[in-house]
BALOBA-1460 file (C-alpha; in Angstrom, 3 decimals):
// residues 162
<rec num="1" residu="x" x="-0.063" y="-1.717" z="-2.957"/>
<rec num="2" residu="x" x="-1.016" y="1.932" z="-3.132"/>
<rec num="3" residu="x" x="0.181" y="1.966" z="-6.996"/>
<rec num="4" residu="x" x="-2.084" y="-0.354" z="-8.031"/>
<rec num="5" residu="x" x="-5.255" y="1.356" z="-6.539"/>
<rec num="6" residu="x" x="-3.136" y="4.623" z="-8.547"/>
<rec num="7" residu="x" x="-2.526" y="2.219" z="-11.638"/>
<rec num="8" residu="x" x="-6.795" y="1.165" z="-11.929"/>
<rec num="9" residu="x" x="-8.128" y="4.540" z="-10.933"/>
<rec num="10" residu="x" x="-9.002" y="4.550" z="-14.478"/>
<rec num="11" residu="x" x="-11.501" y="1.740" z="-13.746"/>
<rec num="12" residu="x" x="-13.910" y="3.975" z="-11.101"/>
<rec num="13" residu="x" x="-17.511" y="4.186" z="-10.539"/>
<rec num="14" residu="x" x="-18.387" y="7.913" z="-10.975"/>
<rec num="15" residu="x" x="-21.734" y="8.977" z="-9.189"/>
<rec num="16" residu="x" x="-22.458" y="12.557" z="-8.722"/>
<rec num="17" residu="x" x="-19.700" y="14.422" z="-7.157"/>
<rec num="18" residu="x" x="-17.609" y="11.578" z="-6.168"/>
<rec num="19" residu="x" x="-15.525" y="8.573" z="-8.245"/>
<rec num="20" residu="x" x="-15.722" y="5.526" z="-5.807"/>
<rec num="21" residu="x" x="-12.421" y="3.345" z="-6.993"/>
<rec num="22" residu="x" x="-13.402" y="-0.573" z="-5.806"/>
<rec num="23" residu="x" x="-9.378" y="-0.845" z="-5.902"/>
<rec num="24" residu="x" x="-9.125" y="1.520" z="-3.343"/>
<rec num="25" residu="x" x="-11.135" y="-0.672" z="-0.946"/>
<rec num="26" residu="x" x="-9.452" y="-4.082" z="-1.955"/>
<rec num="27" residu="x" x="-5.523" y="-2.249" z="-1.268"/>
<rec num="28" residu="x" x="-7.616" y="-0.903" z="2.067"/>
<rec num="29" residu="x" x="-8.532" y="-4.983" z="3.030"/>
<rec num="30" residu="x" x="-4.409" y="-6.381" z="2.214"/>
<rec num="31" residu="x" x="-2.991" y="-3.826" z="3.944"/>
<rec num="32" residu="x" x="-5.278" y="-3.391" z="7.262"/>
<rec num="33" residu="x" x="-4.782" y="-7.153" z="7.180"/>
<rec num="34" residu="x" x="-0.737" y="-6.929" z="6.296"/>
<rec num="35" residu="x" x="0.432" y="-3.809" z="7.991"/>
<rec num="36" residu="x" x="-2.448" y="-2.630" z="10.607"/>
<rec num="37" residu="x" x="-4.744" y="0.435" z="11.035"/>
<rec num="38" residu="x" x="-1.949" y="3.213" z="11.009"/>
<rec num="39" residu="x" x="0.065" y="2.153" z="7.989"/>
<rec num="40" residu="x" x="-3.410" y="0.645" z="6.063"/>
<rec num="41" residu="x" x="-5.107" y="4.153" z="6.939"/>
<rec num="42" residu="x" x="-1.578" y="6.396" z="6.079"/>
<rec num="43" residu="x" x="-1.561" y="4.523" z="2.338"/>
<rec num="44" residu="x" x="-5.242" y="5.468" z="2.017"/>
<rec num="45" residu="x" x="-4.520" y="8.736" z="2.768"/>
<rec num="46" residu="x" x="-1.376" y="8.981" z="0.783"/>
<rec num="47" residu="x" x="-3.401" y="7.240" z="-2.523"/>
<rec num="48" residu="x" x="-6.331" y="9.574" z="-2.047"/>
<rec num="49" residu="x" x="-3.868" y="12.582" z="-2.058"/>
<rec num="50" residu="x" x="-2.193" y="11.215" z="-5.589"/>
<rec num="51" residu="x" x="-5.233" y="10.638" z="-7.254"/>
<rec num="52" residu="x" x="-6.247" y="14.197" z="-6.235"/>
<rec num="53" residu="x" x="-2.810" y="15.426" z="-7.624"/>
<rec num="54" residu="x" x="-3.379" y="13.615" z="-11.282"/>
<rec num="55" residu="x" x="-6.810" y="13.982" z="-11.664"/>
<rec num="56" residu="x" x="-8.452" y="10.786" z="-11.220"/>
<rec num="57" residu="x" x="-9.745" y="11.419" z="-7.615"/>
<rec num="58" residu="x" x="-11.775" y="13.868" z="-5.609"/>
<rec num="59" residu="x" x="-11.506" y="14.886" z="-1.888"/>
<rec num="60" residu="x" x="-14.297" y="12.529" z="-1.200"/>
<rec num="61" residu="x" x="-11.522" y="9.685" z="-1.664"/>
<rec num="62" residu="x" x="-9.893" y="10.829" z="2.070"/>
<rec num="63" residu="x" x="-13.551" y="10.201" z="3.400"/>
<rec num="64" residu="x" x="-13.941" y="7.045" z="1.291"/>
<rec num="65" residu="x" x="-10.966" y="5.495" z="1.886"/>
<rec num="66" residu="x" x="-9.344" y="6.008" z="5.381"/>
<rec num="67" residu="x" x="-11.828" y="4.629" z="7.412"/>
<rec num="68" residu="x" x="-12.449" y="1.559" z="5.523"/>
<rec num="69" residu="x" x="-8.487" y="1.059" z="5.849"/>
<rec num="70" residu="x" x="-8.773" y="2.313" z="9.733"/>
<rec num="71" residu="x" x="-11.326" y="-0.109" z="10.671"/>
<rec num="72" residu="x" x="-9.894" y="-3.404" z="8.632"/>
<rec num="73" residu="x" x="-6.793" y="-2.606" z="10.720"/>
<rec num="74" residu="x" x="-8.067" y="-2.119" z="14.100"/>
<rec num="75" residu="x" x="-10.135" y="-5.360" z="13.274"/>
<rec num="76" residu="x" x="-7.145" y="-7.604" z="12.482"/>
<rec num="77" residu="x" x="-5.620" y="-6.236" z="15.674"/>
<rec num="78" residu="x" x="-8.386" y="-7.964" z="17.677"/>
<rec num="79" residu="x" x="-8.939" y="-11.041" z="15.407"/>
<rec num="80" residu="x" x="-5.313" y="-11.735" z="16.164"/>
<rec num="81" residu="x" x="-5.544" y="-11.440" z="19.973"/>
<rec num="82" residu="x" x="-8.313" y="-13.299" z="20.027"/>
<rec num="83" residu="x" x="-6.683" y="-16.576" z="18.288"/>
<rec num="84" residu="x" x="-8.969" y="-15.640" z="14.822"/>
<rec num="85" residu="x" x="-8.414" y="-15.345" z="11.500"/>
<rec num="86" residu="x" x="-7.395" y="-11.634" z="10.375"/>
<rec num="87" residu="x" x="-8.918" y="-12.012" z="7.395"/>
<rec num="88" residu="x" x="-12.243" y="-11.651" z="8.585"/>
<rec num="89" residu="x" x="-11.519" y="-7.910" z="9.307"/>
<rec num="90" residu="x" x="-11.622" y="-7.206" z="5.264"/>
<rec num="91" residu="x" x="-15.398" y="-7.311" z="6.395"/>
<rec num="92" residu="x" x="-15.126" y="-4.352" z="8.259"/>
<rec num="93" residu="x" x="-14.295" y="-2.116" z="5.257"/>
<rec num="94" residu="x" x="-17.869" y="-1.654" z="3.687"/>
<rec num="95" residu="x" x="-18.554" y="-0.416" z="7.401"/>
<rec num="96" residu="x" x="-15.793" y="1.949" z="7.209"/>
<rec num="97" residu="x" x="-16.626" y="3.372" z="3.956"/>
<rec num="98" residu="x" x="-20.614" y="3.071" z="3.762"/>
<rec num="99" residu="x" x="-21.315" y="4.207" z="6.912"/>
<rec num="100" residu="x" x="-18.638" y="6.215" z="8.789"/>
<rec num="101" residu="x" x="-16.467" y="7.742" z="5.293"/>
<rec num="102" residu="x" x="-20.027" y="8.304" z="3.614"/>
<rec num="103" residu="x" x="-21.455" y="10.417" z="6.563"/>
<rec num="104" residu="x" x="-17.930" y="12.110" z="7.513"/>
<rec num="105" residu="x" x="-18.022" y="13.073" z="3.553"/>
<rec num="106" residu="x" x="-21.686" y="13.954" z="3.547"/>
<rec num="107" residu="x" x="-21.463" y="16.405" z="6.864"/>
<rec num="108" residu="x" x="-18.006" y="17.352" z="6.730"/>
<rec num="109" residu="x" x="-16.463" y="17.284" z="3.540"/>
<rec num="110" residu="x" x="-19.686" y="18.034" z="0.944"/>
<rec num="111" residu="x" x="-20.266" y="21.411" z="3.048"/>
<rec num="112" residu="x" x="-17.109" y="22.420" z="3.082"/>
<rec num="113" residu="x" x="-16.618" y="22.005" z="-0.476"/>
<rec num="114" residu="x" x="-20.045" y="23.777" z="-1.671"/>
<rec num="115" residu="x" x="-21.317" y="20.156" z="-3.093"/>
<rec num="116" residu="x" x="-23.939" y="19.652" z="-0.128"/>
<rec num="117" residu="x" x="-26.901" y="20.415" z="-2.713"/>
<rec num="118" residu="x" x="-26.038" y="17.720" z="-5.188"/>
<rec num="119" residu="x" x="-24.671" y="15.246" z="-2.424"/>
<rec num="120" residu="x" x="-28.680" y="16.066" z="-1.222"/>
<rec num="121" residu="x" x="-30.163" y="15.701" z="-4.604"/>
<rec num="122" residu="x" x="-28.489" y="11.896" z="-5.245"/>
<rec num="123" residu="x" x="-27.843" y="11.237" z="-1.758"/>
<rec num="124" residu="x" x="-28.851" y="7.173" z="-2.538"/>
<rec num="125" residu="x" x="-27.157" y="7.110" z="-5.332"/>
<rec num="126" residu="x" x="-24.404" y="8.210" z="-4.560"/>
<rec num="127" residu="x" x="-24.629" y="6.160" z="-1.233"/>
<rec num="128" residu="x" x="-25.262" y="2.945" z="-3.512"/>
<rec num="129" residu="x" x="-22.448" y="3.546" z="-5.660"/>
<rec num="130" residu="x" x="-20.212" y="3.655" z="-2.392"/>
<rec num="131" residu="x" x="-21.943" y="0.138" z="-1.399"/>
<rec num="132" residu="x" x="-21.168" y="-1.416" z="-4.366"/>
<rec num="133" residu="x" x="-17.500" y="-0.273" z="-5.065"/>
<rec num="134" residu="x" x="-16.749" y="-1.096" z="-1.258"/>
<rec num="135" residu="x" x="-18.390" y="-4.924" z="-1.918"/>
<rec num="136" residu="x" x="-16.712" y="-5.173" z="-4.746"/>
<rec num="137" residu="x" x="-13.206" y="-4.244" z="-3.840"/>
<rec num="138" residu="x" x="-14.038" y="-6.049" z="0.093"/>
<rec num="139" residu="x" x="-14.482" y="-8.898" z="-2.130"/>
<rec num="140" residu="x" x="-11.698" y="-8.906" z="-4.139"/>
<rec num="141" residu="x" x="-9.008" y="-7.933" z="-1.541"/>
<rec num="142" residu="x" x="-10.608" y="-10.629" z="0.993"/>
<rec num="143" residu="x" x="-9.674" y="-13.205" z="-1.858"/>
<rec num="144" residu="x" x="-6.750" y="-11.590" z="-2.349"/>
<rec num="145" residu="x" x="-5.873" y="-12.465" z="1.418"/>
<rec num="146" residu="x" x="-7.228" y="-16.292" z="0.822"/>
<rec num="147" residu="x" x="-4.765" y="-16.387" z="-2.571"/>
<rec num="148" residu="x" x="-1.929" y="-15.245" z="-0.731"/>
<rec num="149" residu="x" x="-2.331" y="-17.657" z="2.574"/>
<rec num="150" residu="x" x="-2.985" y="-20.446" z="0.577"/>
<rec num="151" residu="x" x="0.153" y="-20.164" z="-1.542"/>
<rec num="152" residu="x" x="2.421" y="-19.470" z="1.220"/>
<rec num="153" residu="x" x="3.293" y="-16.081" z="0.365"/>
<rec num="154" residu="x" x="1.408" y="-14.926" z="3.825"/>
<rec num="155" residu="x" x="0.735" y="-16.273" z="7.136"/>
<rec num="156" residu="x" x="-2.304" y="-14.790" z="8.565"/>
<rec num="157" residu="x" x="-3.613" y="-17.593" z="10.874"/>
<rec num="158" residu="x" x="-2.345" y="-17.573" z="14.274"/>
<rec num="159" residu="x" x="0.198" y="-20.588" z="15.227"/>
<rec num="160" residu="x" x="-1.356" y="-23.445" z="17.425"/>
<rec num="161" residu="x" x="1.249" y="-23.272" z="19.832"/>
<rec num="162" residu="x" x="2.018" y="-20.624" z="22.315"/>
């Protein structure tokens, strides 16, 4: 999954300091959804970390894609328990990136990294590009999900017997 969020990185949305990767978000729905908040969040990590090493990624993509993956995760967790539908965690990950990735970049990382000034000077656009590549890629992985229930390759809703 990670390799083809690496694979499309060439396909980003690049506003101001930041290149917000919808791909990133979809891989961040399947695998909180597949493999749960610690292995969904350690492939974020581990994808934001490549595209760093080859270019086609920025430190903002730790910020912008771990808890997206964290919170899809931790979602599923309770969906299950509670007799739902996982999928319905992919919803969490525009919550995970627009609101706690974009302010953990914005007060941690853009200091840190001397771009607080131009993170101020586009903050909503920059903030609207991260809305938009997190719908998109929420989106896509969510039907991703639906594809791969419906055709057997997954089973994601919980049995009706105990």
């Amino acid at each position: 999954m990670g390799g083809i969020a690496i694979a499309l990185s060439v396909i980003r949305i690049d506003v101001g300091p930041t290149k917000a990767l919808p791909w990133q978000h979809m891989v961040n729905v399947i695998a909180g959804v597949l493999l749960g908040p610690g292995w969904a969040a350690g492939l974020a990590l581990t994808v934001g970390i490549v595209r760093m090493a080859v270019g086609l990624g920025t430190i903002y993509s730790i910020p912008g894609g771990v808890p997206g993956a964290l919170l899809v995760g931790l979602g599923s967790i309770v969906l299950r328990r509670l007799g739902k539908n996982p999928i319905l965690a992919g919803l969490l990950e525009p919550l995970g990136t627009a609101v706690i990735g974009f302010l953990t970049a914005y007060y941690v990382f853009a200091p840190i990294m001397g771009d607080l000034e131009a993170w101020r000077a586009a903050l909503a656009v920059i903030w609207m590009g991260w809305v938009v590549s997190t719908a998109i890629g929420t989106a896509l992985g969510v039907v991703s999900l639906i594809v791969l229930e419906r055709t057997g390759v997954a089973r994601l809703r919980p049995s009706n017997h105990r």
